[in-house]
N, C-alpha and C positions, 0 to 999 in steps of 0.2 A: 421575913418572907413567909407568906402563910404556905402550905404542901402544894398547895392546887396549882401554884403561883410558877413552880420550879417546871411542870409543863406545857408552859405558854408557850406558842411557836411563837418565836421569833423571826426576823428579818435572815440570820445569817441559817437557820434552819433548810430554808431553799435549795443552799450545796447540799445540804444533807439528802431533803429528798432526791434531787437529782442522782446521787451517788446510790440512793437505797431502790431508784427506779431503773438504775443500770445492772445491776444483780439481785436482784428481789429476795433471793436463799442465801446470801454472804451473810456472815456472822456479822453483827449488826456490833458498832462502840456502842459503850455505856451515850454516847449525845443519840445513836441512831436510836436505841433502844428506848428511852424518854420521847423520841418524835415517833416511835411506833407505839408506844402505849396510849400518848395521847391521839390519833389518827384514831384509836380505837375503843376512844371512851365517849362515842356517840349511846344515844340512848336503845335501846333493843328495837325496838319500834322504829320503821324507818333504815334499818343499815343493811348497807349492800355486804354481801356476802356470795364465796362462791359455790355451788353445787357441783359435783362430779357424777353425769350424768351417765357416763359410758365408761366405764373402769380405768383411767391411765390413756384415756382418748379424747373424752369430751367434757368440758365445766361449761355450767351454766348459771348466767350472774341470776340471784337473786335478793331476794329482800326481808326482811325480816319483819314479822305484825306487833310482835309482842310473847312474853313469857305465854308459852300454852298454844299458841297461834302457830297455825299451818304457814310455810313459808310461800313466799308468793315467786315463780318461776316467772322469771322476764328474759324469754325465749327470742327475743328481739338481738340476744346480746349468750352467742354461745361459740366456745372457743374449742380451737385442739390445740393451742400453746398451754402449758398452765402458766409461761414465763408470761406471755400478753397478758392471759386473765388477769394474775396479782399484779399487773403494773396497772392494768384498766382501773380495777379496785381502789387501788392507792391511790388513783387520778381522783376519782370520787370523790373519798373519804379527806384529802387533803383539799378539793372545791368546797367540799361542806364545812370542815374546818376553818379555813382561810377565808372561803371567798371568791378564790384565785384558781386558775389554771394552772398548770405545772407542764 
């Protein structure tokens, strides 16, 4: 099994997201830990990310250009949970991944 190989989502990965988009800050198993590295080995270019606009009040989703590149604010999409924001996130990043809705 080549390295890359060992964080392929799989099928049974599913429970896992579910369980990782029910506590977003719960110390993550070594299986959550592997579905959250890979969630996050999207290219720089293109990844959603979150901004904290307002000190412990307000995140706003944005996006990333590239190395060096101003972030791009998408003001369409601005939260006062930060519990919603990372689950919104991880909605994302697990669609661009997969495919798939979650």
């Amino acid at each position: 099994m080549e390295y890359g190989a060992a964080y392929e989502i799989q099928a049974s990965d599913r429970e896992l997201a579910l369980r990782c988009l029910d506590d977003p800050f719960a110390d993550p198993t070594p299986d959550g830990m592997r579905l959250l590295t890979r969630l996050r080995w999207h290219p720089i270019g293109g990844k959603h990310v979150l901004v904290c606009t307002r000190r412990h009040r307000e995140w706003t989703l944005a996006r990333l250009k590239g190395r060096g590149e101003p972030i791009e604010l998408l003001f369409d999409h601005v939260f006062t949970d930060l519990v919603e924001a990372e689950r919104f996130v991880f909605r994302l990043r697990w669609k661009a991944t997969t495919g798939e809705d979650i």
